[in-house]
C-alpha positions as CSV (number, residue, x, y, z in Angstrom):
1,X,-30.3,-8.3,19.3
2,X,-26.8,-7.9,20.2
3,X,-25.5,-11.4,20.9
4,X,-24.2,-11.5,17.2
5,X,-21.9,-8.5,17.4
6,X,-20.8,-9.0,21.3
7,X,-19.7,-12.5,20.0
8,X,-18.0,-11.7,16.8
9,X,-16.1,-9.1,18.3
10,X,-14.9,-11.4,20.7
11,X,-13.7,-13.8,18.7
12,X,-11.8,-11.4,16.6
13,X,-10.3,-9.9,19.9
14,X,-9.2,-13.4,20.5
15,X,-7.6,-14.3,17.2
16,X,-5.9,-10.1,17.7
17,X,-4.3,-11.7,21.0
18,X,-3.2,-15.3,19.4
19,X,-1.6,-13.5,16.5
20,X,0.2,-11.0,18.9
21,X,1.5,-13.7,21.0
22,X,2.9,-15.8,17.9
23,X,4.4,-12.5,16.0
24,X,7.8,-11.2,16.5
25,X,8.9,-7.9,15.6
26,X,12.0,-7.6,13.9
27,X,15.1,-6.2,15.9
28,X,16.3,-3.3,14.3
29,X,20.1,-4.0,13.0
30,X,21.8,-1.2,15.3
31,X,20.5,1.1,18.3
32,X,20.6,5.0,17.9
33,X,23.7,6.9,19.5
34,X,23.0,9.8,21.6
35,X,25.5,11.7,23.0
36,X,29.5,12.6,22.0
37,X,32.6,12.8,24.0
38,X,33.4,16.9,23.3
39,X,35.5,18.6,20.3
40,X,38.8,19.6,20.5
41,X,40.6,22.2,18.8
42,X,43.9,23.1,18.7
43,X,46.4,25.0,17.6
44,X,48.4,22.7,15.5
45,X,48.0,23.5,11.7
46,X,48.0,20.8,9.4
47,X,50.1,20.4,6.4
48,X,49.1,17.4,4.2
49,X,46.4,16.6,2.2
50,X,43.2,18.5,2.2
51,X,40.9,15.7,2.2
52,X,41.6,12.1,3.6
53,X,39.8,8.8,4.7
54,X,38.1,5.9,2.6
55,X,34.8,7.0,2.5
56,X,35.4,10.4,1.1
57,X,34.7,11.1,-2.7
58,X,36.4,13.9,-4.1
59,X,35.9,13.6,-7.7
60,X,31.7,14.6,-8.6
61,X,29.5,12.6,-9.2
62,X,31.4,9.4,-8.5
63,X,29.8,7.3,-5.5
64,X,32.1,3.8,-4.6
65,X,31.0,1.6,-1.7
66,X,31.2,2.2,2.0
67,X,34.2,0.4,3.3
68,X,33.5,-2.5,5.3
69,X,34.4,-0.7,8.2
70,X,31.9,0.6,10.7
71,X,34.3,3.6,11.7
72,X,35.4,6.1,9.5
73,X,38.4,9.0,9.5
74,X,37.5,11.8,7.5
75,X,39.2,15.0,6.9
76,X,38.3,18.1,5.0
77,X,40.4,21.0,5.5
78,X,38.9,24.2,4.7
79,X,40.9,26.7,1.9
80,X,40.4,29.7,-0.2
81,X,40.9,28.9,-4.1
82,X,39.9,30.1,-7.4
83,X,37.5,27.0,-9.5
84,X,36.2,27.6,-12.6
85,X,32.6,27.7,-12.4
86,X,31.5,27.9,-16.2
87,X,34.0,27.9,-19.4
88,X,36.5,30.0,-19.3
89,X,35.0,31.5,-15.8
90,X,37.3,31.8,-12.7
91,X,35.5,32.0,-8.9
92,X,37.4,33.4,-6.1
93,X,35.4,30.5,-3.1
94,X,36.2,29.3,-0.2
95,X,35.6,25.5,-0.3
96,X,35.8,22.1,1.6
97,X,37.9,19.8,0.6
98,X,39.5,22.2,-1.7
99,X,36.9,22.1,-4.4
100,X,33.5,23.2,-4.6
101,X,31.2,21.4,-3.9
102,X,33.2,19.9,-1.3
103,X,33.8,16.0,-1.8
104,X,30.9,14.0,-0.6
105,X,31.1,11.5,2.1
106,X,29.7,8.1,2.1
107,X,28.9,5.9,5.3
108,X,26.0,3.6,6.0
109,X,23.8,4.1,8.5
110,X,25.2,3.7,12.1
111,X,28.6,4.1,11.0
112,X,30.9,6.2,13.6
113,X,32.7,9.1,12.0
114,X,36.0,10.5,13.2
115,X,36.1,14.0,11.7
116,X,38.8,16.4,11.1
117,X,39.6,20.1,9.6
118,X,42.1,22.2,9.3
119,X,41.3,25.6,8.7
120,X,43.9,26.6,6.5
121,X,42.4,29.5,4.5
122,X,45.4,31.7,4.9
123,X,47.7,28.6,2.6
124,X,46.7,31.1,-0.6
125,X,47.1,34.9,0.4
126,X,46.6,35.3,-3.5
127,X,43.0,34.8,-3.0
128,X,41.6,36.0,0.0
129,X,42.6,36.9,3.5
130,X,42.3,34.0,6.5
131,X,38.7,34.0,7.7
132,X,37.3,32.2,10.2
133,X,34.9,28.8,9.8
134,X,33.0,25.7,10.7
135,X,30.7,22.9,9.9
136,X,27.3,21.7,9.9
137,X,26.7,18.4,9.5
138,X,22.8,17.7,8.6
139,X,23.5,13.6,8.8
140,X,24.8,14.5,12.4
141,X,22.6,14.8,15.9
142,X,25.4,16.3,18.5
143,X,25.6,19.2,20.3
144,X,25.9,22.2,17.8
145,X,27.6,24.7,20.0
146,X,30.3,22.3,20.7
147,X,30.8,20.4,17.3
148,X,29.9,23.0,15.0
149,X,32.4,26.2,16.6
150,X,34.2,28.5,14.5
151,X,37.9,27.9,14.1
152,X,40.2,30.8,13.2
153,X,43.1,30.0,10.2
154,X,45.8,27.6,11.5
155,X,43.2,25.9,14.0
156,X,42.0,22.1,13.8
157,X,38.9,21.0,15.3
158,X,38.4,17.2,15.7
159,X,34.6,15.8,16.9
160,X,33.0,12.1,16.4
161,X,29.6,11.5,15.3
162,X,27.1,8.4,14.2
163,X,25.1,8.5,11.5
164,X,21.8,7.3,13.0
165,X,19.4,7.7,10.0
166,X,19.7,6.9,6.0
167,X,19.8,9.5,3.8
168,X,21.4,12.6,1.2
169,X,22.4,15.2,3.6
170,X,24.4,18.3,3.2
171,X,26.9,19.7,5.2
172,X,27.8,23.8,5.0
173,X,29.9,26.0,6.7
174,X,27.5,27.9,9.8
175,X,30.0,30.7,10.7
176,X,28.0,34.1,10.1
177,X,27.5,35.8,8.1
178,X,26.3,32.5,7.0
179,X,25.1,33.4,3.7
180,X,28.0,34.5,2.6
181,X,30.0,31.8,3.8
182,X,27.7,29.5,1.5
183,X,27.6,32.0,-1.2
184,X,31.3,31.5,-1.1
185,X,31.0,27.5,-1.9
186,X,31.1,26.5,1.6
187,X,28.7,23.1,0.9
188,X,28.9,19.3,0.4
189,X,26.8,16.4,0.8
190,X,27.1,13.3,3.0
191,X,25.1,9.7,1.7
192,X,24.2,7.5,4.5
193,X,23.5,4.2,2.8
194,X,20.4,2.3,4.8
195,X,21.7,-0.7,7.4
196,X,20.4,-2.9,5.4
197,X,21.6,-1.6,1.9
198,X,19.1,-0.1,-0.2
199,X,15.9,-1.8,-1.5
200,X,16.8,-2.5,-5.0
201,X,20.2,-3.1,-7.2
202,X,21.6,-0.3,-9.1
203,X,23.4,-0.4,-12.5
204,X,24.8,3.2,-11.7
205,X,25.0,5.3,-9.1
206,X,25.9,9.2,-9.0
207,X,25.9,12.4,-6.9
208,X,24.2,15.5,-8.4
209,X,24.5,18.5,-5.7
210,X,22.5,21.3,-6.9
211,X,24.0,25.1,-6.0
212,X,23.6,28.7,-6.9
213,X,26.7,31.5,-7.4
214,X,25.6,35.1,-7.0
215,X,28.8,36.5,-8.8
216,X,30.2,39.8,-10.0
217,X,33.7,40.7,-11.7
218,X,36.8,41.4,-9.4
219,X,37.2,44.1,-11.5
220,X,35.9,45.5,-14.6
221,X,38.8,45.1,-16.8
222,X,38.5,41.7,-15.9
223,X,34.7,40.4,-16.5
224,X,35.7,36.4,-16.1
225,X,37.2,37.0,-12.5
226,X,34.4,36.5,-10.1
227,X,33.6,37.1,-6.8
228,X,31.0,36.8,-4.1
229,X,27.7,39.4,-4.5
230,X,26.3,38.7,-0.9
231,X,23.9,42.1,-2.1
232,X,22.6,39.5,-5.1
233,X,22.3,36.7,-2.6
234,X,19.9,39.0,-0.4
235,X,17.6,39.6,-3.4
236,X,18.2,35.9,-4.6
237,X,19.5,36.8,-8.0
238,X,21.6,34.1,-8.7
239,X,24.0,34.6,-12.1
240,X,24.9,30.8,-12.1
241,X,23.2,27.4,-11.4
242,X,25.3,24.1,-11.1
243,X,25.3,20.7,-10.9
244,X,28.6,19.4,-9.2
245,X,29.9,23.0,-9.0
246,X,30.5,24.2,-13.1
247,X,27.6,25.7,-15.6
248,X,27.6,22.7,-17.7
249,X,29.4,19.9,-16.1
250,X,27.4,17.3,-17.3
251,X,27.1,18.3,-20.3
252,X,30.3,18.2,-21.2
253,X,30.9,15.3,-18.8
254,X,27.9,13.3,-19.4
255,X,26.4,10.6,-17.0
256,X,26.8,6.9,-18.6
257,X,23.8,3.9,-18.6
258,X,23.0,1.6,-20.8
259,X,19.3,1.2,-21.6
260,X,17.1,-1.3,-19.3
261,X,19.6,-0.5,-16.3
262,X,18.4,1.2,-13.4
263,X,19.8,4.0,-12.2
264,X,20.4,5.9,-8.9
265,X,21.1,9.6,-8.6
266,X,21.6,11.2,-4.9
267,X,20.3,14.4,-5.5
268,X,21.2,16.5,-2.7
269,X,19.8,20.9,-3.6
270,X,22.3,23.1,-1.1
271,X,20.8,25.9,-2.7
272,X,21.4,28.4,-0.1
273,X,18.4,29.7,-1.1
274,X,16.8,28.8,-4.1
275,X,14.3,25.5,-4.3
276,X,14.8,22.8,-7.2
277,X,12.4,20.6,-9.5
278,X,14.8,18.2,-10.3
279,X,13.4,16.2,-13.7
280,X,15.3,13.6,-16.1
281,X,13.5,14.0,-19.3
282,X,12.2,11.3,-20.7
283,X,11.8,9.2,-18.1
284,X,9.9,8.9,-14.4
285,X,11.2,8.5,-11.5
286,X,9.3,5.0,-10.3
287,X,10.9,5.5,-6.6
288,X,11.9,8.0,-5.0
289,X,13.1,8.1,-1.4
290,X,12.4,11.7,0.1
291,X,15.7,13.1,2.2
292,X,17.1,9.7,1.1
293,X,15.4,7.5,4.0
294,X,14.0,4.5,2.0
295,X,10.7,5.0,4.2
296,X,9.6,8.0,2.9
297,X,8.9,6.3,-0.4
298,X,7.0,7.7,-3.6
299,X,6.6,6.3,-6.8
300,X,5.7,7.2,-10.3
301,X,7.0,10.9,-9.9
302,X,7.6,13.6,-12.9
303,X,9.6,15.7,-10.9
304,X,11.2,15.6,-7.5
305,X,10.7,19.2,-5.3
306,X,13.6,20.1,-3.4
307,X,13.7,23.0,-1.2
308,X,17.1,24.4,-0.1
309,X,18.5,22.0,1.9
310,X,17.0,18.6,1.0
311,X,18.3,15.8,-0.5
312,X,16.6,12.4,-2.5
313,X,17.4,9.5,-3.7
314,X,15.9,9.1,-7.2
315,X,15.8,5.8,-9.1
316,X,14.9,5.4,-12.7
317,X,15.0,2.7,-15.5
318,X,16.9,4.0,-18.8
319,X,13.8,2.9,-21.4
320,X,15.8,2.9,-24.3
321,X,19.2,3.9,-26.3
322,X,18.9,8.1,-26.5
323,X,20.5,11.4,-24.8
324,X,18.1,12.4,-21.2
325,X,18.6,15.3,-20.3
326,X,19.0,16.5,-16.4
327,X,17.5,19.5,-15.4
328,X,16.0,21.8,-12.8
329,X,12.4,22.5,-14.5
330,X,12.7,26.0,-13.1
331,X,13.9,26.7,-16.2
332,X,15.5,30.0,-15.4
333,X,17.7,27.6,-13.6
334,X,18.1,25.6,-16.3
335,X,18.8,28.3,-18.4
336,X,21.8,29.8,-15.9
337,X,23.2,26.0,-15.9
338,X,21.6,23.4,-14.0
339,X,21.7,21.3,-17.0
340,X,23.3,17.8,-17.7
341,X,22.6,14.8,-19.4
342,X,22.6,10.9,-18.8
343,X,24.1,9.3,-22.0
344,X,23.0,5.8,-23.1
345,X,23.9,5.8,-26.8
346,X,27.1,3.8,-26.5
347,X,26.8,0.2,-26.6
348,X,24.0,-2.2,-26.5
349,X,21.7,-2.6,-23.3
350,X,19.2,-5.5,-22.4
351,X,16.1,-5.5,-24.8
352,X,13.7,-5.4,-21.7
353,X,14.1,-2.7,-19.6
354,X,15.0,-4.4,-15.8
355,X,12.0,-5.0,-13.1
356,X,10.2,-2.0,-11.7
């Protein structure tokens, strides 16, 4: 009563072994990198521009492609400057870059990066007295004692790293108090394109980083002059919430699409503490790659959680000529600023929308 099973098994064993024995698994495209030669600081300061290489973006939320090159120089000197944050709202911060967020840097996965700072926070005694800092590179596996040190003003620290997985990372300054370092506008984000190039053609492509300011006036005879409220922080009471840095931006500074294209926003929430429900309204998302790796894939989604930290790629077709608003669906978020929108009233678009 058991021949019948004993011999169908075998067979399929059989057929299991043929098939392994005629099937190839693909190579992957590059091997992961372990290991760094160690940083070096020193104490030459640096005196030219704040940011530098090819694959740095400073103005948000422009993306461009990752030059053909599979190593990259990038430099971000860190300084103390006042940004606007809202209309008519200054922010004492302490940036990357020289802006805040700090300009986003774009590679492609197993790309080598030769990075560079300068800490150069006492250039603007106006502002704020030298402090001490440092990096922290999410997109980065090394040795964070030795790549990620504190530097003291007038100190460059130089490291190398690969960038062994896709994604929408953030980097942030990790020098304690490390909260207020953050609070301060210490944050960027790094897009590691897949090896292969991501799964599907965009139309348009942009950066959304996702922050919170916990503010309060310099003085009181001067209510638009803020600065840092680490006590605010603590409670997570944030008075502002941004995309790309400023209450607003996108409003003001609308995304452009055309409808039927597809779109691709890297989302990346820096937070430093608050989570995100990132939502285009009046749309859905019908991809979206978690962290940015194109293997952590979801489709049909509303809204995209984000807790401090993480990052996503979201992709989107624009259905139709109209206004879509951008917004955290916390809507006390929303409501402090994390508002934008994607504009596709100019011009005329396909009359299908493109493939899913």
């Amino acid at each position: 009563m058991f021949g019948k099973p004993v011999i169908a098994t075998s067979m399929f064993l059989g057929l299991a072994l043929v098939g392994a024995a005629t099937y190839t698994l693909a190579k992957p495209s590059f091997k992961m990198v372990y290991g760094s030669p160690e940083s070096k600081v020193s104490n030459v300061a640096y005196t030219g521009a704040y940011t530098e290489g090819g694959s740095v973006v400073t103005v948000p939320p422009e993306i461009k492609p990752v030059p053909q090159s599979k190593t990259h120089h990038v430099r971000l000197d860190l300084t103390h400057k006042t940004v606007e944050i809202a209309d008519g709202v200054k922010f004492e911060g302490w940036t990357f870059g020289d802006s805040i967020p700090g300009p986003t840097v774009h590679v492609r996965q197993g790309d080598k990066v030769f990075f560079s700072m300068t800490n150069r926070s006492g250039d603007d005694a106006a502002v704020t007295f030298p402090m001490p800092h440092s990096i922290d590179f999410h997109s980065a596996m090394v040795n964070p004692l030795d790549k990620y040190r504190t530097i003291g003003a007038g100190q460059t620290l130089e490291f190398e790293w690969v960038a062994n997985y896709p994604g929408v990372f953030m980097y942030h300054c990790g020098t304690p108090m490390l909260l207020h370092h953050m609070v301060m506008g210490m944050y960027g984000a790094v897009v590691v394109d897949p090896a292969e190039g991501w799964p599907d053609k965009a139309d348009r492509e942009y950066v959304l980083v996702q922050s919170e300011f916990y503010t309060k006036p310099k003085d009181p005879s001067t209510p638009n002059l803020l600065v840092a409220d680490v006590d605010s922080a603590m409670k997570k009471t944030p008075s502002h919430v941004t995309f790309n840095g400023k209450v607003g931006r996108h409003v003001d500074e609308p995304l452009k699409a055309l409808p039927g294209e597809r779109v691709r926003l890297y989302v990346m929430n820096v937070g430093p503490t608050d989570t995100s429900s990132f939502h285009v309204v009046g749309t859905i998302f019908d991809k979206v790659y978690l962290d940015g790796n194109p293997k952590n894939l979801l489709r049909g989604m509303q809204t995209v959680l984000l807790g401090s930290s993480n990052g996503a790629v979201v992709e989107f077709v624009v259905p139709e000529a109209g206004k879509y608003p951008i917004v955290d669906h916390e809507f006390a978020d929303a409501s402090m600023g994390a508002l934008g929108f994607i504009d596709a009233t100019d011009g005329k678009g396909p009359k299908t929308p493109a493939a899913h």
